[in-house]
C-alpha positions as CSV (number, residue, x, y, z in Angstrom):
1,X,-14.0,-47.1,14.2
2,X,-14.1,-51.0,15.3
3,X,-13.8,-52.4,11.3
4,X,-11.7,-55.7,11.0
5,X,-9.3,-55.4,8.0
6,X,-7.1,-57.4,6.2
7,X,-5.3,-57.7,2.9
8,X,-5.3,-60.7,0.4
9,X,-2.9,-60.0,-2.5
10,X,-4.9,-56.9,-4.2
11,X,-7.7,-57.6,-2.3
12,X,-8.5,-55.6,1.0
13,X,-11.3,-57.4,2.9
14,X,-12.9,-55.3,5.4
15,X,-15.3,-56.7,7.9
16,X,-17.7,-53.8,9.6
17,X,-17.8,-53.4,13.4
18,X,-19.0,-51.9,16.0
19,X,-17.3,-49.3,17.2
20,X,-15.0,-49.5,20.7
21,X,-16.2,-46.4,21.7
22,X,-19.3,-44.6,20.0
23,X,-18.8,-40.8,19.8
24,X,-15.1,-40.6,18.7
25,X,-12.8,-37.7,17.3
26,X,-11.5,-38.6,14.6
27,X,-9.6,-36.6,11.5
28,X,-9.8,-37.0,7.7
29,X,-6.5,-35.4,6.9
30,X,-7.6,-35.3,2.6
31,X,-10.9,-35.5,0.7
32,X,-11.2,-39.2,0.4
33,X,-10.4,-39.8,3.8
34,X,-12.9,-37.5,5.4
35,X,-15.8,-38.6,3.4
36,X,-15.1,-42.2,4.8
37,X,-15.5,-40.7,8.3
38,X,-18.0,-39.1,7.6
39,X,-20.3,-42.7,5.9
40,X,-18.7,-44.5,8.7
41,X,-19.9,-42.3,11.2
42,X,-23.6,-42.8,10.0
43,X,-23.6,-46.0,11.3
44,X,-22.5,-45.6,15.0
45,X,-24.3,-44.6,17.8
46,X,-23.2,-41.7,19.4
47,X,-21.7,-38.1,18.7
48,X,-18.7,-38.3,16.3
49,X,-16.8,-35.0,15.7
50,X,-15.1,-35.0,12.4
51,X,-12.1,-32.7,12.0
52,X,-10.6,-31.9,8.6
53,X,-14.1,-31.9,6.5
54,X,-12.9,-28.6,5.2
55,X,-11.4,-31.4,2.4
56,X,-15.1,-32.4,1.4
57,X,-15.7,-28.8,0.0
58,X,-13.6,-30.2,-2.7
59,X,-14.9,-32.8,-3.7
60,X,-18.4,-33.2,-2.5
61,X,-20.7,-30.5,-3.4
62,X,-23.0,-30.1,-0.5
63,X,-22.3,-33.1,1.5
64,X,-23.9,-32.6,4.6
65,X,-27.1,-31.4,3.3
66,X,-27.6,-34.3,0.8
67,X,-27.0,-37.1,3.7
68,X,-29.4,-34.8,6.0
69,X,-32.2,-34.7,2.8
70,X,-31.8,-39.1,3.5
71,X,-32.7,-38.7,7.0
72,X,-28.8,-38.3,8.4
73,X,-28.2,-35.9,11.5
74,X,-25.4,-33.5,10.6
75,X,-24.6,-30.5,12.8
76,X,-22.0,-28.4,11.3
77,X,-19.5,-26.2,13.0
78,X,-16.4,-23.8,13.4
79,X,-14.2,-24.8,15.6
80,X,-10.8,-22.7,17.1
């Protein structure tokens, strides 16, 4: 999502970016990995579609309404 990374020993240093293209798809494939999508996301312009969030029902009571009560624009849906 246009982040520059790199590691230093233990250390990861991640430098934030803007995106190459706002309004991505992209997939969490666990809990810890969609709810990074899903921060990350807050900060781009543009639609993103997040697949896999069905992870965050694990972890995160609520998620999407607790980021909306902060001001964030979440639009939850079932997809085939």
């Amino acid at each position: 999502m246009g982040a520059e990374m790199h590691s230093d020993g233990p250390v990861l240093h991640i430098t934030p970016g803007r995106a190459a293209r706002p309004g991505q798809t992209v997939r969490g494939n666990d809990l810890r990995a969609a709810a990074t999508l899903v921060l990350a996301a807050l900060g781009i312009d543009g639609e993103t579609i997040i697949q896999g969030v069905e992870h965050l029902g694990r972890g995160y009571a609520d998620l999407a309404g607790q980021l909306t009560s902060l001001g964030a624009s979440i639009d939850q849906r079932a997809t085939s």
